[in-house]
PDB file of N, CA, C and O in Angstrom:
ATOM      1  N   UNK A   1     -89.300 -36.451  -4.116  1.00  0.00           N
ATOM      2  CA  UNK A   1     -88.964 -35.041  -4.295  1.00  0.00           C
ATOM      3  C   UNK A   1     -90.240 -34.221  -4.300  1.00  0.00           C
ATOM      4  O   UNK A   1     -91.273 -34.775  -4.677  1.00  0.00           O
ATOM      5  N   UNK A   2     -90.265 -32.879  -3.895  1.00  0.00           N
ATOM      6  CA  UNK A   2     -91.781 -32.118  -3.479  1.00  0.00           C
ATOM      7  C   UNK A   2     -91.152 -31.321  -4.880  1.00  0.00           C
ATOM      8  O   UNK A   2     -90.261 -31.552  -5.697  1.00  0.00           O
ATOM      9  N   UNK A   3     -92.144 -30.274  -4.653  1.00  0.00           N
ATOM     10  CA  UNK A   3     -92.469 -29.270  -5.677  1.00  0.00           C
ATOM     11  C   UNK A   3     -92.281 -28.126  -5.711  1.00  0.00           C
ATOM     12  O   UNK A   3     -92.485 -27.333  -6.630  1.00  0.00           O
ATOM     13  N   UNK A   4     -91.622 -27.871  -4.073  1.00  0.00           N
ATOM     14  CA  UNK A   4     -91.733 -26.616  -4.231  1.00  0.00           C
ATOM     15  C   UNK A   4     -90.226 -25.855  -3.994  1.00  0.00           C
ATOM     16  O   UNK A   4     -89.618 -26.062  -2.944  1.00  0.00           O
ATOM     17  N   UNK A   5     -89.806 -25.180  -4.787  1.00  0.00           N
ATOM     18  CA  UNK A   5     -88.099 -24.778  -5.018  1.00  0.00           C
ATOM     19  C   UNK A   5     -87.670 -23.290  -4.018  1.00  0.00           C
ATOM     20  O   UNK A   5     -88.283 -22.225  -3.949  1.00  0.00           O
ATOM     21  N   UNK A   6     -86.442 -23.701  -3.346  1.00  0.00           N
ATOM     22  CA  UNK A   6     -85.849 -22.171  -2.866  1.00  0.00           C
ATOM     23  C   UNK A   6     -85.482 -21.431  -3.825  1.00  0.00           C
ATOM     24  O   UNK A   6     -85.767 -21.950  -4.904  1.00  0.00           O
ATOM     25  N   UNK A   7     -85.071 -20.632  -3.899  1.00  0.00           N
ATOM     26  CA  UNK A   7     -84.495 -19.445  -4.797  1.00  0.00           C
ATOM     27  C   UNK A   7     -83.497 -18.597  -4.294  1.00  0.00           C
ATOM     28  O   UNK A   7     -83.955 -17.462  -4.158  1.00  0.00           O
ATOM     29  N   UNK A   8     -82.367 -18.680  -3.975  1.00  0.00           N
ATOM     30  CA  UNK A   8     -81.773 -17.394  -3.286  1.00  0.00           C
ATOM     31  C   UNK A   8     -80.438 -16.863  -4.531  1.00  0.00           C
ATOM     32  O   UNK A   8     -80.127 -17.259  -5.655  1.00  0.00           O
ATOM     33  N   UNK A   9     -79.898 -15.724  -3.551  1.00  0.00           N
ATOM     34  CA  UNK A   9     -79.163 -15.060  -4.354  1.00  0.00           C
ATOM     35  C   UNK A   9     -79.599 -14.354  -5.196  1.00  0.00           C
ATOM     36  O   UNK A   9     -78.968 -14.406  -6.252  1.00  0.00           O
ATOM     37  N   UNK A  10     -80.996 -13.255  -5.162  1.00  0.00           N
ATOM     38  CA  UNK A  10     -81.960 -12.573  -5.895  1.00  0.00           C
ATOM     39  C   UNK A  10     -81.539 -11.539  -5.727  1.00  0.00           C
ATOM     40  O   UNK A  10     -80.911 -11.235  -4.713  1.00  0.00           O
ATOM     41  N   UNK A  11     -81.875 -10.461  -7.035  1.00  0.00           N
ATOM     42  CA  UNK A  11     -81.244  -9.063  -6.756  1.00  0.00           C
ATOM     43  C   UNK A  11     -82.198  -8.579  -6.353  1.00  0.00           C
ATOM     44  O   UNK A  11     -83.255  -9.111  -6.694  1.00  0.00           O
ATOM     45  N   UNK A  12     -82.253  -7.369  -5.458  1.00  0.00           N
ATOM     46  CA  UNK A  12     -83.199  -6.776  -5.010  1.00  0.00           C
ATOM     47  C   UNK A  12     -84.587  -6.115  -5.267  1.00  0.00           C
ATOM     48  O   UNK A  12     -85.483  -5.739  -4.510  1.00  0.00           O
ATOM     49  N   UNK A  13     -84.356  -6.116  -7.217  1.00  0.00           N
ATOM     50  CA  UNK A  13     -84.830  -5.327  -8.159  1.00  0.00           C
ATOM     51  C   UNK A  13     -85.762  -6.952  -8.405  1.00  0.00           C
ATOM     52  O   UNK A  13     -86.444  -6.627  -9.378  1.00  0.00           O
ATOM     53  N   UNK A  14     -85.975  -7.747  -8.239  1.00  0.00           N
ATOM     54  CA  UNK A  14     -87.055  -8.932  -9.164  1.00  0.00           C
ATOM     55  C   UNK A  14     -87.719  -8.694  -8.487  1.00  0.00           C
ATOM     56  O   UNK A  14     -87.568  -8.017  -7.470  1.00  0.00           O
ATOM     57  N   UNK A  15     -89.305  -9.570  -9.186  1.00  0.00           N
ATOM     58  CA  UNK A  15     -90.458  -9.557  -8.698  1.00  0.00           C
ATOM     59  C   UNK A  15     -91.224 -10.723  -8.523  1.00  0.00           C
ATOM     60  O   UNK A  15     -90.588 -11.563  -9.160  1.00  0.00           O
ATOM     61  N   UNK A  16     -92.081 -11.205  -8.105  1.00  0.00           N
ATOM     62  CA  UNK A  16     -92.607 -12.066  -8.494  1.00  0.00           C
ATOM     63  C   UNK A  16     -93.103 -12.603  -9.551  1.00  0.00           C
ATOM     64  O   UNK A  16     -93.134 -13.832  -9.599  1.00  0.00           O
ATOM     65  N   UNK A  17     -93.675 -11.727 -10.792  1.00  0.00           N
ATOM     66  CA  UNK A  17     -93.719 -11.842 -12.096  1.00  0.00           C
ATOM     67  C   UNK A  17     -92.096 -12.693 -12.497  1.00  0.00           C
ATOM     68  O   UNK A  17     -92.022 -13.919 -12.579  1.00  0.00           O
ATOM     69  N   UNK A  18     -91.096 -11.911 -12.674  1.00  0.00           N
ATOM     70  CA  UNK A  18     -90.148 -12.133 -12.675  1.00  0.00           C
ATOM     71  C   UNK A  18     -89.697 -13.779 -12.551  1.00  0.00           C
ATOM     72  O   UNK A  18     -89.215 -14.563 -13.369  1.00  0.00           O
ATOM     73  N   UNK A  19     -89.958 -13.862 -11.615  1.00  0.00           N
ATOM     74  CA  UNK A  19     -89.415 -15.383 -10.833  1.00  0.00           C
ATOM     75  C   UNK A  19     -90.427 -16.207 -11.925  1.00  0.00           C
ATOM     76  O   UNK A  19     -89.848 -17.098 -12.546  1.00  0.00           O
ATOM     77  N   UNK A  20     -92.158 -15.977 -12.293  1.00  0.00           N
ATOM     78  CA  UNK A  20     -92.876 -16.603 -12.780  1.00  0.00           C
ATOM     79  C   UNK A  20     -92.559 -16.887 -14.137  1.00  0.00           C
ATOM     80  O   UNK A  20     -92.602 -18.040 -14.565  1.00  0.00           O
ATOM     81  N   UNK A  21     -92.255 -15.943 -14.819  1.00  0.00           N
ATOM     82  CA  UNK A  21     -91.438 -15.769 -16.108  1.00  0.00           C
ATOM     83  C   UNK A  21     -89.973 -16.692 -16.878  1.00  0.00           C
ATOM     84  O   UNK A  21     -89.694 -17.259 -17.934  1.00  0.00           O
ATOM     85  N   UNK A  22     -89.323 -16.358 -15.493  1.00  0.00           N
ATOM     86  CA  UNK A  22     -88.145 -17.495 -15.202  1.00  0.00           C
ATOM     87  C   UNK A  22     -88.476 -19.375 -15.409  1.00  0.00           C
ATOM     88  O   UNK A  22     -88.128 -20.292 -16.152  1.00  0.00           O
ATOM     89  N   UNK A  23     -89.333 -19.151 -14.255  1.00  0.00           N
ATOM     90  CA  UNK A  23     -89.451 -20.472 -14.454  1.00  0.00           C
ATOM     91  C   UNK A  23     -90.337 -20.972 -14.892  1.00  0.00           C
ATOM     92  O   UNK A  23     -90.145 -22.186 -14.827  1.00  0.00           O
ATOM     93  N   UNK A  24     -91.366 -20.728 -15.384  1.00  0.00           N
ATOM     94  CA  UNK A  24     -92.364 -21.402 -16.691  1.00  0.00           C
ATOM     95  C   UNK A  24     -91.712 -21.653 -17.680  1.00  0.00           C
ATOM     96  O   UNK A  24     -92.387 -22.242 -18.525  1.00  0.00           O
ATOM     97  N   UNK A  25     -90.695 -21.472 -17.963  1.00  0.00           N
ATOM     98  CA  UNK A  25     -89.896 -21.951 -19.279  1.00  0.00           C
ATOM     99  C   UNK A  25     -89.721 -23.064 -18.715  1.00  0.00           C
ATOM    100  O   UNK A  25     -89.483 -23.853 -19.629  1.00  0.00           O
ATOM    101  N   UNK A  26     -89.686 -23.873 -17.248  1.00  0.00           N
ATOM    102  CA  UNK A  26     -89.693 -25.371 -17.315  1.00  0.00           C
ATOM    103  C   UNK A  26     -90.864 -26.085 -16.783  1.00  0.00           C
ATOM    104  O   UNK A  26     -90.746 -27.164 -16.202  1.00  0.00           O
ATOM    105  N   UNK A  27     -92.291 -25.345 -17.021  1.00  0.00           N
ATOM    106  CA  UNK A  27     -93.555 -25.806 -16.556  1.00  0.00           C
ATOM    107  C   UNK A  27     -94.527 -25.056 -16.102  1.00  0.00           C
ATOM    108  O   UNK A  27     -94.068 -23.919 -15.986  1.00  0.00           O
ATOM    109  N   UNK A  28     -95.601 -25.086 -15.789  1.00  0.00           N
ATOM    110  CA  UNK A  28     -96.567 -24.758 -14.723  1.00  0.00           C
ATOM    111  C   UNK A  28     -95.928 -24.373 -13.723  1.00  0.00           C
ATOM    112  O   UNK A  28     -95.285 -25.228 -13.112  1.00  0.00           O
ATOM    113  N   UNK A  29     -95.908 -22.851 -13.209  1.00  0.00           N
ATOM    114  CA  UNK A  29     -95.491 -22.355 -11.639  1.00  0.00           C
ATOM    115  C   UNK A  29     -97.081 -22.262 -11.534  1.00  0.00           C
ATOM    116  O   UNK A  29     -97.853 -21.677 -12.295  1.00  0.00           O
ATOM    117  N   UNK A  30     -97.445 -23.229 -10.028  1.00  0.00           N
ATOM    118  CA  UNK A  30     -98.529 -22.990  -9.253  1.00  0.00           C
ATOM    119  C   UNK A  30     -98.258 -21.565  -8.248  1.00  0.00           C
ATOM    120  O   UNK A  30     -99.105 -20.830  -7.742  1.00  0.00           O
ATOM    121  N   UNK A  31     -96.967 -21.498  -8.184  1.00  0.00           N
ATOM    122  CA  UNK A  31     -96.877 -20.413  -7.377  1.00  0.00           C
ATOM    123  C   UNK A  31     -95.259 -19.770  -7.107  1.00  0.00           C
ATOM    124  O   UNK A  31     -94.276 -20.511  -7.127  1.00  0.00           O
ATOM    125  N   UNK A  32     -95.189 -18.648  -6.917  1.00  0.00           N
ATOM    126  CA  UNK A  32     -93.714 -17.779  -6.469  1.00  0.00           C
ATOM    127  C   UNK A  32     -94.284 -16.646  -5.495  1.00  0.00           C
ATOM    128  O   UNK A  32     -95.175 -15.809  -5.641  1.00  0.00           O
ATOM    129  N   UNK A  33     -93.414 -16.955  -4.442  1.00  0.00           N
ATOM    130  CA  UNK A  33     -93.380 -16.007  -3.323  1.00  0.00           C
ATOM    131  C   UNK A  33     -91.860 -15.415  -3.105  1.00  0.00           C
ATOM    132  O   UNK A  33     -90.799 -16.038  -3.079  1.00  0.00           O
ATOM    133  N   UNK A  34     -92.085 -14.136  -2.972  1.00  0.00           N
ATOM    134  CA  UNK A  34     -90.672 -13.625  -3.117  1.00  0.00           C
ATOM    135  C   UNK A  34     -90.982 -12.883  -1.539  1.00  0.00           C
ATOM    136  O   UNK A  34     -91.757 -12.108  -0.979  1.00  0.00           O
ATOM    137  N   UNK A  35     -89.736 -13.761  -1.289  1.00  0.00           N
ATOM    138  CA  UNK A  35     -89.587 -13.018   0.512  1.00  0.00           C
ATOM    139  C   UNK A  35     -88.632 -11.487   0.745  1.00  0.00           C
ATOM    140  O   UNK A  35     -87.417 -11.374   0.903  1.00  0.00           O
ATOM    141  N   UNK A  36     -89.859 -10.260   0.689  1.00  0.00           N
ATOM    142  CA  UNK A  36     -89.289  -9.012   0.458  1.00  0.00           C
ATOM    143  C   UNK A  36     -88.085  -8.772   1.010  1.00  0.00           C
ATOM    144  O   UNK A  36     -87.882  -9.240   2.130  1.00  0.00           O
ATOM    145  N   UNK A  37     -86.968  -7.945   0.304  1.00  0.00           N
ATOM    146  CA  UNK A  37     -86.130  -7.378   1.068  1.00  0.00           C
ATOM    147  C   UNK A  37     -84.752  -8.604   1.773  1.00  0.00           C
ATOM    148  O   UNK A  37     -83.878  -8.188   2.533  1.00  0.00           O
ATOM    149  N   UNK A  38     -84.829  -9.931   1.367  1.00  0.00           N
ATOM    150  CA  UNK A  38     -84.165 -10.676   1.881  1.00  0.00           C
ATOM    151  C   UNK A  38     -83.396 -11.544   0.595  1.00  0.00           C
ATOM    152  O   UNK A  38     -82.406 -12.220   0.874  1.00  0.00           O
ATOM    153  N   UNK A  39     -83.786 -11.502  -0.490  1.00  0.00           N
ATOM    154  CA  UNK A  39     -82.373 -11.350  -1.473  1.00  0.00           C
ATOM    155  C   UNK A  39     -83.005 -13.112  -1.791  1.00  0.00           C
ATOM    156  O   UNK A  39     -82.224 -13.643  -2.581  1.00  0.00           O
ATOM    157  N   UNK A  40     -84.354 -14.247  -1.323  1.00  0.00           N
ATOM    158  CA  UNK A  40     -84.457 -14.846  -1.982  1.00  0.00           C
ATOM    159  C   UNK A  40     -86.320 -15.454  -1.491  1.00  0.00           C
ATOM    160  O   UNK A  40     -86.994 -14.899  -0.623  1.00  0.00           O
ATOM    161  N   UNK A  41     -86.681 -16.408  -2.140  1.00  0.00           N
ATOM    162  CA  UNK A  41     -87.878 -16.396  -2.693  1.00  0.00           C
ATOM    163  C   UNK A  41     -88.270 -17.958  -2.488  1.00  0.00           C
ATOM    164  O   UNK A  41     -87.564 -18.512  -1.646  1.00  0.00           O
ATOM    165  N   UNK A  42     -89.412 -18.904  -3.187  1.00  0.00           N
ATOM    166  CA  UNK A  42     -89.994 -19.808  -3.377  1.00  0.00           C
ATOM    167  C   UNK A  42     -90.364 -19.910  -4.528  1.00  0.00           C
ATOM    168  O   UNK A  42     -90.472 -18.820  -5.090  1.00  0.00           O
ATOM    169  N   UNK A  43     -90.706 -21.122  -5.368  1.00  0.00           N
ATOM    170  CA  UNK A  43     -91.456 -21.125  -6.293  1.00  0.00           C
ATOM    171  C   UNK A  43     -91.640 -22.853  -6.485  1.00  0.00           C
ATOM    172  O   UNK A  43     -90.952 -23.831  -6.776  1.00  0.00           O
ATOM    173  N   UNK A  44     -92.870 -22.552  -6.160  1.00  0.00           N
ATOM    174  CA  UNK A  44     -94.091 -24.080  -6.798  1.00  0.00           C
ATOM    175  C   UNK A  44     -94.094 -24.369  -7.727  1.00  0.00           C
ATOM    176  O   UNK A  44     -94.657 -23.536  -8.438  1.00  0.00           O
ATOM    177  N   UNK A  45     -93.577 -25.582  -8.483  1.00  0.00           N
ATOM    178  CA  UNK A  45     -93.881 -26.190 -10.401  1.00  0.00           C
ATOM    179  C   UNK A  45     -95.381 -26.998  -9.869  1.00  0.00           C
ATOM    180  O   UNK A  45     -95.990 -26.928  -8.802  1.00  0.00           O
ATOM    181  N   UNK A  46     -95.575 -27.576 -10.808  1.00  0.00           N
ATOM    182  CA  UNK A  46     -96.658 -28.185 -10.533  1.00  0.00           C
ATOM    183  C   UNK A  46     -96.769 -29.513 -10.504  1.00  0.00           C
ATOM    184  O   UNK A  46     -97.748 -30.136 -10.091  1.00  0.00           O
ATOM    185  N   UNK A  47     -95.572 -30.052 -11.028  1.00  0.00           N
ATOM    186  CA  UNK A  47     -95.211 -31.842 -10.808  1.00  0.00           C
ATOM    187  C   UNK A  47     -93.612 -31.584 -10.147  1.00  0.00           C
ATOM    188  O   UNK A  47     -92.902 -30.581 -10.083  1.00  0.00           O
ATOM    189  N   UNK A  48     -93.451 -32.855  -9.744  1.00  0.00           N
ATOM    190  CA  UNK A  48     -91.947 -32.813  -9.491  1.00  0.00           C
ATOM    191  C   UNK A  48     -90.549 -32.944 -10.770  1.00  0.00           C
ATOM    192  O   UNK A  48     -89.383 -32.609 -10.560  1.00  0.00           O
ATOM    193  N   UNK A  49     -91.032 -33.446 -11.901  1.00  0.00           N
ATOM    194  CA  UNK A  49     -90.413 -33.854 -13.010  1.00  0.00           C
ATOM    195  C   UNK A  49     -89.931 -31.813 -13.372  1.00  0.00           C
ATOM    196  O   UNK A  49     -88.864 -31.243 -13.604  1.00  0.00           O
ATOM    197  N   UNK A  50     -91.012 -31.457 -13.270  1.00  0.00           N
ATOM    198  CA  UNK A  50     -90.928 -30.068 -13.816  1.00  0.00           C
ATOM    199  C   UNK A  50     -89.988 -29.079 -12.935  1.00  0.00           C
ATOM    200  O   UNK A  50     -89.408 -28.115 -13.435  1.00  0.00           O
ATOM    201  N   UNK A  51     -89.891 -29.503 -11.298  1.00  0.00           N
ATOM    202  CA  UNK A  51     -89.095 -28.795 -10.623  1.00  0.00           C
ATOM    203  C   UNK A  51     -87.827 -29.423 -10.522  1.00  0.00           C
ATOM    204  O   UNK A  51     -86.926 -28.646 -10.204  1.00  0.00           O
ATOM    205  N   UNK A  52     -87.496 -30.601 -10.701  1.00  0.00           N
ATOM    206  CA  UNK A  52     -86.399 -31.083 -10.948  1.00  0.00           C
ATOM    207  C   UNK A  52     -85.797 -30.694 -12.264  1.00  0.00           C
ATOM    208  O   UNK A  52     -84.646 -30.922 -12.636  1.00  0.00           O
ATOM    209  N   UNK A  53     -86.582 -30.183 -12.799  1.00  0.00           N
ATOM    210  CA  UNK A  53     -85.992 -29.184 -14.411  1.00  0.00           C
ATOM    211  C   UNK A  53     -85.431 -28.506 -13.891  1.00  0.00           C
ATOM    212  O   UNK A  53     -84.298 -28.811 -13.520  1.00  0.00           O
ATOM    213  N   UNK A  54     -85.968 -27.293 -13.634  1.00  0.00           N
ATOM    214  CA  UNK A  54     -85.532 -26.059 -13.197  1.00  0.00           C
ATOM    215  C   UNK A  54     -84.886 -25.839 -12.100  1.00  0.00           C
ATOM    216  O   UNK A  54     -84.496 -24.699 -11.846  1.00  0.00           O
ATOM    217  N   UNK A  55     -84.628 -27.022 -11.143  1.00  0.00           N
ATOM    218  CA  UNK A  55     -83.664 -26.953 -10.146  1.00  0.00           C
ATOM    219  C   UNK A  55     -81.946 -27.515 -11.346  1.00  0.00           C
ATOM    220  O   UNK A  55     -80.915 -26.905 -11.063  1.00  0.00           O
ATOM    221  N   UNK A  56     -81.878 -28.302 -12.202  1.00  0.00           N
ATOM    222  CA  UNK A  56     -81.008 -28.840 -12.585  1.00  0.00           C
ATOM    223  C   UNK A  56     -80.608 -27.901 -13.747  1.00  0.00           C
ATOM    224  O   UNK A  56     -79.445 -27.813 -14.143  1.00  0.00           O
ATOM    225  N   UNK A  57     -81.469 -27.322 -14.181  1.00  0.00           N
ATOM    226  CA  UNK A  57     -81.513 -25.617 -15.510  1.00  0.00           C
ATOM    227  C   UNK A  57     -81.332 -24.732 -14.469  1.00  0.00           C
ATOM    228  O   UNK A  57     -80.340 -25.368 -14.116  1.00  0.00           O
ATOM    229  N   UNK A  58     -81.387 -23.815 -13.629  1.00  0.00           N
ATOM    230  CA  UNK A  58     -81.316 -22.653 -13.192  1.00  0.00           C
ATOM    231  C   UNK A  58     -80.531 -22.220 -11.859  1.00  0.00           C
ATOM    232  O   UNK A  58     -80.162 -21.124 -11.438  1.00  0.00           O
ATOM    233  N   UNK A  59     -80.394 -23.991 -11.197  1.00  0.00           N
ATOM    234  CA  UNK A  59     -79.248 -23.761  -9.931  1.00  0.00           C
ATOM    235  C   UNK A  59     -77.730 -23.408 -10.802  1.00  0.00           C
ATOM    236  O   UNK A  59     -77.252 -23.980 -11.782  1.00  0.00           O
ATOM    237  N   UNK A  60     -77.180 -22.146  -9.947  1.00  0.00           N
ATOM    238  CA  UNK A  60     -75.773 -22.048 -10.411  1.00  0.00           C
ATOM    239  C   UNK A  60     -75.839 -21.095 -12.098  1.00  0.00           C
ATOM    240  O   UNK A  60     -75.010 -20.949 -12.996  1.00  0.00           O
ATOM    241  N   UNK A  61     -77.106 -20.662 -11.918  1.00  0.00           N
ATOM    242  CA  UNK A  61     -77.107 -19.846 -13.417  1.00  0.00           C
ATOM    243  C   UNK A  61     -77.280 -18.170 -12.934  1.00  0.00           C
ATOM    244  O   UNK A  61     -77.287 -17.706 -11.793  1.00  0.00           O
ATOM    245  N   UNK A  62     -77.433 -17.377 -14.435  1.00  0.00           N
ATOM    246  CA  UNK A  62     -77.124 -16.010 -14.561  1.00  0.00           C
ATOM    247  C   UNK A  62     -78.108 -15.558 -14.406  1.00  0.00           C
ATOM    248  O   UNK A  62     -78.716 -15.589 -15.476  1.00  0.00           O
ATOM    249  N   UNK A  63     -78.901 -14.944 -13.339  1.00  0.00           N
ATOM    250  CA  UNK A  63     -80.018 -13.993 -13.338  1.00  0.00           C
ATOM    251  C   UNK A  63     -80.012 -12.019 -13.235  1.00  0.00           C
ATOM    252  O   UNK A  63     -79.884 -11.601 -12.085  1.00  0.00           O
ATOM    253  N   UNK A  64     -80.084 -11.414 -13.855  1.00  0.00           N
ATOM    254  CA  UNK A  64     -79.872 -10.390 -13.429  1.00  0.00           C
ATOM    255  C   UNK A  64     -78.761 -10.110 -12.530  1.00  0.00           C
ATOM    256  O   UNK A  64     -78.780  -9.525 -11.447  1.00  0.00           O
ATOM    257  N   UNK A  65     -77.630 -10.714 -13.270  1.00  0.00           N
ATOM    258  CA  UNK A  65     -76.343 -10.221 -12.533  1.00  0.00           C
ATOM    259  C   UNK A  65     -76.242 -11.067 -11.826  1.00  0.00           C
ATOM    260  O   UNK A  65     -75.025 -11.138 -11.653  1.00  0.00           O
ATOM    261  N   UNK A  66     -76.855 -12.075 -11.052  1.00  0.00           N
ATOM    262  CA  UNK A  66     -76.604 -12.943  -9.908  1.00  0.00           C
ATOM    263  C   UNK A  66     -76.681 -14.405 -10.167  1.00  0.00           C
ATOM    264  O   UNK A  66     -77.622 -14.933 -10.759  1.00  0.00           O
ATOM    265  N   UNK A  67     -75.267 -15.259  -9.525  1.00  0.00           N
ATOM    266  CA  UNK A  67     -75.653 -16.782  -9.849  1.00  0.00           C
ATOM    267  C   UNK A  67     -76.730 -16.828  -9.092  1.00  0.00           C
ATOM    268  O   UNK A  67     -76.838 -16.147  -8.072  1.00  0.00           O
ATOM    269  N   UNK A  68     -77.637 -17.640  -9.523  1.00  0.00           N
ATOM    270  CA  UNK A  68     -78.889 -18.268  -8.495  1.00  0.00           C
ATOM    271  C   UNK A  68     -78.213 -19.757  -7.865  1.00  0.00           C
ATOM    272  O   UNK A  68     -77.312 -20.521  -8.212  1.00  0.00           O
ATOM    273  N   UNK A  69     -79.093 -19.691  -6.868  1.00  0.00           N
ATOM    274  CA  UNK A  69     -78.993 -20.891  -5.855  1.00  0.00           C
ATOM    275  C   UNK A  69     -80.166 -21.445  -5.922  1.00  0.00           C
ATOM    276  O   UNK A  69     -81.048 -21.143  -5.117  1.00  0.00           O
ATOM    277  N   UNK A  70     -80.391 -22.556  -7.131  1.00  0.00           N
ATOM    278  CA  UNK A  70     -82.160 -22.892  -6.922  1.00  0.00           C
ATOM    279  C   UNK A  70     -82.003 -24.889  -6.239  1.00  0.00           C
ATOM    280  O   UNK A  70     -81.642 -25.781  -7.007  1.00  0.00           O
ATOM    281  N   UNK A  71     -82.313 -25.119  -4.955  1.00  0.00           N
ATOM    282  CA  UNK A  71     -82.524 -26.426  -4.263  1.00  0.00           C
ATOM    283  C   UNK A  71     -83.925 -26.220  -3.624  1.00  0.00           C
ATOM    284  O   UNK A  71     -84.538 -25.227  -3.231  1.00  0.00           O
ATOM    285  N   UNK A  72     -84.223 -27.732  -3.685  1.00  0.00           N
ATOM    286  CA  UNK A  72     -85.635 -28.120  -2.908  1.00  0.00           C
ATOM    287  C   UNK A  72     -85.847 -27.199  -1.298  1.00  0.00           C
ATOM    288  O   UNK A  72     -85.296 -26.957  -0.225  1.00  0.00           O
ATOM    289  N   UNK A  73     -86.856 -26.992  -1.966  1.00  0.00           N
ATOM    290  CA  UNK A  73     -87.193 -26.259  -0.330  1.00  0.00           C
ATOM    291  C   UNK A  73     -87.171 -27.199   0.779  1.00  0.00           C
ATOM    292  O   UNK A  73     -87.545 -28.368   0.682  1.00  0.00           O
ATOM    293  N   UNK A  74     -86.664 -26.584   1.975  1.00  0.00           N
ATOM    294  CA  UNK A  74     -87.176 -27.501   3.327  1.00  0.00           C
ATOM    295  C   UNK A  74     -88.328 -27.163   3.995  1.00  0.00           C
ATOM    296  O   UNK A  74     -89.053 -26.193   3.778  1.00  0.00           O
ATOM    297  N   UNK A  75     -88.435 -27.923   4.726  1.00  0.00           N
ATOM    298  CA  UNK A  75     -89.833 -27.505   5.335  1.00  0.00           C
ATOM    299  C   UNK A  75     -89.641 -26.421   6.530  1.00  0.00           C
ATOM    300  O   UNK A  75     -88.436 -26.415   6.780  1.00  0.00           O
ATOM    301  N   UNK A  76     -90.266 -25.572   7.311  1.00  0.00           N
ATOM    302  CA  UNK A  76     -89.569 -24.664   7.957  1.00  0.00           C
ATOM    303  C   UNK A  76     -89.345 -24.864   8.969  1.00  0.00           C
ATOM    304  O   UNK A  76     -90.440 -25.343   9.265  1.00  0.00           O
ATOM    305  N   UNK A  77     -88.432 -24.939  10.436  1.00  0.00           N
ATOM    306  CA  UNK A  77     -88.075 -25.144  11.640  1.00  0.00           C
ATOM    307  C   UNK A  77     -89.027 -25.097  12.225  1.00  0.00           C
ATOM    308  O   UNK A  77     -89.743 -24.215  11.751  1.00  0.00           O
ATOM    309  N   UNK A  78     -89.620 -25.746  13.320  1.00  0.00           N
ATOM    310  CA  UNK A  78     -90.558 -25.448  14.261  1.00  0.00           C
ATOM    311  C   UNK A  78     -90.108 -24.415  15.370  1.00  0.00           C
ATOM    312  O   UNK A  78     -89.082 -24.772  15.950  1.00  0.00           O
ATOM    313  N   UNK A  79     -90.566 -23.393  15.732  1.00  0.00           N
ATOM    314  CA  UNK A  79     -90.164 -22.436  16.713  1.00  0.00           C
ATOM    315  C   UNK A  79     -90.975 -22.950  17.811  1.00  0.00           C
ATOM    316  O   UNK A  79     -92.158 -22.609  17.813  1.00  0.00           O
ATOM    317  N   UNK A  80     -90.435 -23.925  19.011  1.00  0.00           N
ATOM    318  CA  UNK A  80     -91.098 -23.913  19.874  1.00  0.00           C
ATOM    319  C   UNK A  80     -90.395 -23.203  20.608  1.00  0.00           C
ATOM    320  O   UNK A  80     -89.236 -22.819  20.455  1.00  0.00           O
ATOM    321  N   UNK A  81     -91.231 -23.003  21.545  1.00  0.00           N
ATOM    322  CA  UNK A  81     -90.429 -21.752  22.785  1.00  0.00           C
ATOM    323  C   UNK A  81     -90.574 -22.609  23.890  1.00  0.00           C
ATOM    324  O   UNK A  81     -91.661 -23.067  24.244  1.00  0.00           O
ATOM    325  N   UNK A  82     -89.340 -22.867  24.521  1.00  0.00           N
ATOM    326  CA  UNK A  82     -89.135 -23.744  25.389  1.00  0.00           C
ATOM    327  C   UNK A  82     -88.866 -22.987  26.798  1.00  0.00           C
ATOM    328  O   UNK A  82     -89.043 -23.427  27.934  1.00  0.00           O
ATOM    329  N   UNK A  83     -88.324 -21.560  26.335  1.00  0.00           N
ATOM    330  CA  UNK A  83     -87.762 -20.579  27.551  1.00  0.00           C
ATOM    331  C   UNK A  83     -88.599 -20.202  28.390  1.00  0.00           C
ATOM    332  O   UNK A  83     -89.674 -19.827  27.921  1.00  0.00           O
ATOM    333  N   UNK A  84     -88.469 -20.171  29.535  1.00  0.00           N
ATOM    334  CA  UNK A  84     -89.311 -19.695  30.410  1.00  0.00           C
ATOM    335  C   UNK A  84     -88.837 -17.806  30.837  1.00  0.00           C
ATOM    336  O   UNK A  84     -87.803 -17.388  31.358  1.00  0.00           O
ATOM    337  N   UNK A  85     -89.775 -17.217  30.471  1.00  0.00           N
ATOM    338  CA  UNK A  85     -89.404 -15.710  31.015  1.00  0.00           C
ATOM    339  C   UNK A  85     -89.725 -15.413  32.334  1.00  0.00           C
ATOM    340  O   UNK A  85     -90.738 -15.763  32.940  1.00  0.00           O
ATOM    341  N   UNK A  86     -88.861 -14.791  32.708  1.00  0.00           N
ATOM    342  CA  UNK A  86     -89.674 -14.362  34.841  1.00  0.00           C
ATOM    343  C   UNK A  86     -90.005 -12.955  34.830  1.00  0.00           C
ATOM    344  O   UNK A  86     -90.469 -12.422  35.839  1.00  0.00           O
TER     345      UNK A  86
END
C-alpha cells in the first residue's frame, strides 16, 4: 500500500490547510494538494500504517456537509498521443 490518499467529494469552500488539519489527526501529512475548482484533492501520510488510518477513519465520513470518498491514489494515466493530425 503507498501513501498517498485521493480525496473527493470536497466542498468548494476547503483548503489545503483544511485537508491538513483533517488528517493529522491520523499522522504526519507530508503533503495535501487540493485540485482547484474540481471538488477533490490528494493527501500524503507519511507511513502507510498512518494512511490506511485515515483511509479506514474518513472514507464515507462527514466533512463540511459532504460524505468524503477517501481511497489510495492511482498513479496517473499516461497520455500518449498516438493520433496523427494532417
Amino acid at each position: 500500500m503507498q501513501t498517498k490518499l485521493y480525496v473527493g467529494n470536497l466542498v468548494g469552500s476547503v483548503t489545503n490547510e483544511d485537508l491538513k488539519i483533517l488528517f493529522s489527526n491520523h499522522g504526519e501529512v507530508k503533503e495535501s494538494k487540493l485540485i482547484e475548482g474540481k471538488g477533490f484533492g490528494f493527501v500524503e501520510m507519511s507511513n502507510q500504517s498512518e494512511a490506511e488510518s485515515a483511509k479506514k477513519s474518513l472514507n464515507e465520513s462527514n466533512f463540511k456537509g459532504r460524505t468524503l470518498k477517501v481511497d489510495i491514489a492511482k498513479p496517473p494515466k499516461s497520455r500518449s498521443n498516438n493520433r496523427r493530425y494532417r
